[in-house]
C-alpha positions in Angstrom: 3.9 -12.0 132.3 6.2 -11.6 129.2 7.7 -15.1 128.0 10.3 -15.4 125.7 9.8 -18.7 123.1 12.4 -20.2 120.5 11.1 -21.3 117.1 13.4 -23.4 115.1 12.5 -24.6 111.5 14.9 -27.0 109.6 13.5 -28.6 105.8 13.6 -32.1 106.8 14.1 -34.8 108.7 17.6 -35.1 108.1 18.6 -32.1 108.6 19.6 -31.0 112.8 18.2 -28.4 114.7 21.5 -28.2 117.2 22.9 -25.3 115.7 19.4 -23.1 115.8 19.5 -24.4 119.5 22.8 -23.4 120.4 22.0 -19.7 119.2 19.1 -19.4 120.3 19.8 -20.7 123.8 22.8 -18.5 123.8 21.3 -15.0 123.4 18.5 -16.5 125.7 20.2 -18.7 128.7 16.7 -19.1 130.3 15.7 -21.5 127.7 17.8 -24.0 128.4 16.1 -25.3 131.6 12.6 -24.3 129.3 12.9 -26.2 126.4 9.3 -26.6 126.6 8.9 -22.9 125.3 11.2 -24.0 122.1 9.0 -25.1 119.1 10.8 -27.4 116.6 9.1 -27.9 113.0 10.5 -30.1 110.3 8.7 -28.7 107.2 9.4 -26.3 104.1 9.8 -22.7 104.7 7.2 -22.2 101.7 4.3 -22.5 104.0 3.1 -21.0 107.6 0.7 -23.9 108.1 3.1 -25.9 110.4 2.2 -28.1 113.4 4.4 -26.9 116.0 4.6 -23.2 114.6 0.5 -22.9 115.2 0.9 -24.2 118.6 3.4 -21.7 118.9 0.7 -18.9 118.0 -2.2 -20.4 119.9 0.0 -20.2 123.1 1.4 -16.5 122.7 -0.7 -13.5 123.5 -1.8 -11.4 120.6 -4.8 -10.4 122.3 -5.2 -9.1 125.9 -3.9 -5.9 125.6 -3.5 -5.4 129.5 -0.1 -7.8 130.1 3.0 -7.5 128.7 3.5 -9.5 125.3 5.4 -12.5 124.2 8.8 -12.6 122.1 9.6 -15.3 119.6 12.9 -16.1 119.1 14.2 -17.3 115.7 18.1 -17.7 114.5 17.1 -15.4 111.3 14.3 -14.6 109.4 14.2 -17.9 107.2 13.6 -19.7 109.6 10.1 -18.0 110.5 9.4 -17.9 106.7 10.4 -17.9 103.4 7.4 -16.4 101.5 7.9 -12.2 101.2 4.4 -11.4 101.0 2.8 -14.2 103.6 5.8 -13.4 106.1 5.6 -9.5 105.8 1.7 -10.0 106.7 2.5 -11.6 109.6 5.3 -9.6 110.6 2.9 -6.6 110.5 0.6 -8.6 112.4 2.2 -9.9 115.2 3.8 -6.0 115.8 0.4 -4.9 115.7 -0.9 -6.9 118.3 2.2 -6.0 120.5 4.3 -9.6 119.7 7.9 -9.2 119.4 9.7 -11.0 116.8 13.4 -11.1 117.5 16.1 -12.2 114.2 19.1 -13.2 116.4 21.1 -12.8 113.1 19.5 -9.8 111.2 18.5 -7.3 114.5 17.7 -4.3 112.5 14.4 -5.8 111.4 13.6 -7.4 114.6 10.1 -5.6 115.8 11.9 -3.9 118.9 14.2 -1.6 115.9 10.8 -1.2 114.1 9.2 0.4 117.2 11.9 2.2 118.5 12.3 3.6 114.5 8.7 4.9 115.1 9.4 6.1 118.2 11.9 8.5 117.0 9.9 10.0 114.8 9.7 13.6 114.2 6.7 14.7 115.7 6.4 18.7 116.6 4.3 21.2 116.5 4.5 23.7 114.5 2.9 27.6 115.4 5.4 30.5 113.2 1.8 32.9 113.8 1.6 32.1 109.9 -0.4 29.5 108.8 0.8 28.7 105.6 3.7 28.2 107.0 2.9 26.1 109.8 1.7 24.0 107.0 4.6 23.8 104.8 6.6 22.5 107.7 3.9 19.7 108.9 3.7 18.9 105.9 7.5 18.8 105.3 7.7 16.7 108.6 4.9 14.0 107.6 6.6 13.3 104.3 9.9 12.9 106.5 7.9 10.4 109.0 6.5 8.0 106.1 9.5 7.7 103.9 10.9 6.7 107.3 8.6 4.0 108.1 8.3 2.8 104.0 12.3 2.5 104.7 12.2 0.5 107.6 9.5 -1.7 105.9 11.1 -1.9 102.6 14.1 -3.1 104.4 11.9 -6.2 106.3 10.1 -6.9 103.2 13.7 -7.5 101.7 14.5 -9.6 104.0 11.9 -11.7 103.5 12.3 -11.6 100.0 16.1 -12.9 100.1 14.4 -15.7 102.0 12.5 -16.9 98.8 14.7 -16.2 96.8 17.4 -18.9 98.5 14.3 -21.1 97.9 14.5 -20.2 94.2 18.0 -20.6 93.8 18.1 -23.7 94.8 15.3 -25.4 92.9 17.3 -24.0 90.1 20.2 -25.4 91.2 18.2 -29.0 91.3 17.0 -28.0 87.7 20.3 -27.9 87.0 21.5 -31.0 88.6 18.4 -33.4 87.0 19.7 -31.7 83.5 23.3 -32.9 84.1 22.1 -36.0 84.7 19.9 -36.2 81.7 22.7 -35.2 79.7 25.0 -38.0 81.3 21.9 -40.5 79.9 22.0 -41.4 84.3 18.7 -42.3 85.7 17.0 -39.4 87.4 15.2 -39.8 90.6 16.9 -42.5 92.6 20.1 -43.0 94.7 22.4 -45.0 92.9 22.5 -48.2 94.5 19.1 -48.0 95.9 16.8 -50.5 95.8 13.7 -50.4 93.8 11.2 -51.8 95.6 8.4 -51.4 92.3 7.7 -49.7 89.3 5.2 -47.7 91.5 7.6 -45.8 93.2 9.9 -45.2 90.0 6.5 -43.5 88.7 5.7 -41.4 91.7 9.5 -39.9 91.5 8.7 -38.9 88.5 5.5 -37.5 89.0 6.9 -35.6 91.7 9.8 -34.6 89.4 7.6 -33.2 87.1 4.6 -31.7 89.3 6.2 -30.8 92.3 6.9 -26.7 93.2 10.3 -27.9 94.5 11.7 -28.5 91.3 9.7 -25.5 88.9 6.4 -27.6 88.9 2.8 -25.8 90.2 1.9 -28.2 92.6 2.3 -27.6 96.6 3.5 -31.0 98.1 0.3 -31.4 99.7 -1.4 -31.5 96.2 1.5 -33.6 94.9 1.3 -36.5 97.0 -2.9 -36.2 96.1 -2.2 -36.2 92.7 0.7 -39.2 92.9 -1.6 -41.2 95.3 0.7 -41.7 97.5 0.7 -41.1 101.5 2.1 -37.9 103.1 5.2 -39.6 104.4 6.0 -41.6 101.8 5.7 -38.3 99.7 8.5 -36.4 102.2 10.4 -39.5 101.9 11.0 -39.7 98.1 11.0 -36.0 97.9 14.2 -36.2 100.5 15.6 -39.3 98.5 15.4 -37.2 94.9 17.4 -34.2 96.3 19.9 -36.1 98.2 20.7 -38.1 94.7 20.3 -34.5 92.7 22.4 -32.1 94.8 25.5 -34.2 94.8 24.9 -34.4 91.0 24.8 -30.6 90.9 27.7 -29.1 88.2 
């Protein structure tokens, strides 16, 4: 039978999932006594390769086309992703395979509006007894049908394309707050009154300052903390420790 799941994504660790929760549970009561079927990850928007978000997809059915499907739940559409063309892809093809994707906050591109969109489509036909006629008017009506659908789809795409470019705007905004503190002469890439615990991790700050997609560099952070040499968590740990010092330094 058709399930409904939750899927909740905040950045960090320190950030808090309660206010996803609260919205989600309160357009879905159900969940709350099934917060099993509620995935939580911790993890950047920039990538679909998420622990709890594949578990998510294992359990759902995309494939027997004899039951009724799944929906996934989501607060709004950054929180599923915030790549256009990776998230459009997968928009696509979960509505192909009968999934329903529901944007608690942005309902006109939830896949339910998508299908009943196509559902309304014109679709007659057309017999005047003149057949250059008849197709004038199909043709007429199939241009009519895919601007239509390109609308709708133009319109999801966006949305997904508002979701990077929050992602943008903020790593310039951290651009802009490491210059500020350049042009104070302040130390970049530390909490003031932190302790150093080496000139190790002073380094890897600034490796990850340098290489590091969150702040304009070309590296993923998977390749960063590679490159540093430096474990995954401590990698998600100075990462957090660099923005929390460079946001409140923001002009």
């Amino acid at each position: 039978h058709m399930a409904n799941y939750g899927y909740i994504r905040v950045s960090t660790q320190h950030q808090h999932e309660d206010r996803q929760l609260a919205t989600i549970i309160q357009a879905y009561p159900e969940l709350a006594n099934h917060q099993e079927r509620i995935f939580v990850d911790h993890f950047t928007g920039r990538s679909f390769d998420r622990p709890n978000w594949n578990r998510l997809c294992s359990i759902i059915n995309r494939h027997d086309q004899t039951i009724e499907k799944d929906n996934i739940v989501f607060d709004e559409v950054n929180r599923m992703g915030r790549t256009a063309e990776e998230g459009f892809a997968l928009y696509k093809e979960f509505f192909n395979s009968g999934v329903d994707l529901e944007f608690l906050h942005q309902q006109h591109i939830s896949t339910k509006s998508y299908k009943e969109a196509m559902q309304g489509l014109i679709n007659i036909t057309v017999d005047t007894g003149d057949e250059a006629t008849d197709k004038l008017i199909s043709g007429i009506m199939d241009n009519v049908n895919e601007f239509i659908l390109r609308k709708i789809e133009q319109d999801i795409y966006r949305a997904f394309e508002n979701a990077e470019d929050e992602v943008v705007f903020q790593c310039r905004r951290i651009k802009e707050g490491i210059q500020a503190k350049k042009d104070r002469g302040e130390p970049v890439g530390r909490r003031p009154g932190a302790i150093i615990i080496s000139k190790k991790s002073i380094a890897a700050k600034e490796k990850i300052l340098k290489y590091n997609k969150n702040f304009g560099g070309p590296l993923t952070n998977e390749d960063t903390w590679k490159f540093v040499g430096i474990s995954k968590n401590t990698f998600y740990k100075y990462l957090q420790e660099i923005k929390e010092d460079l946001v409140k330094d923001i002009p």
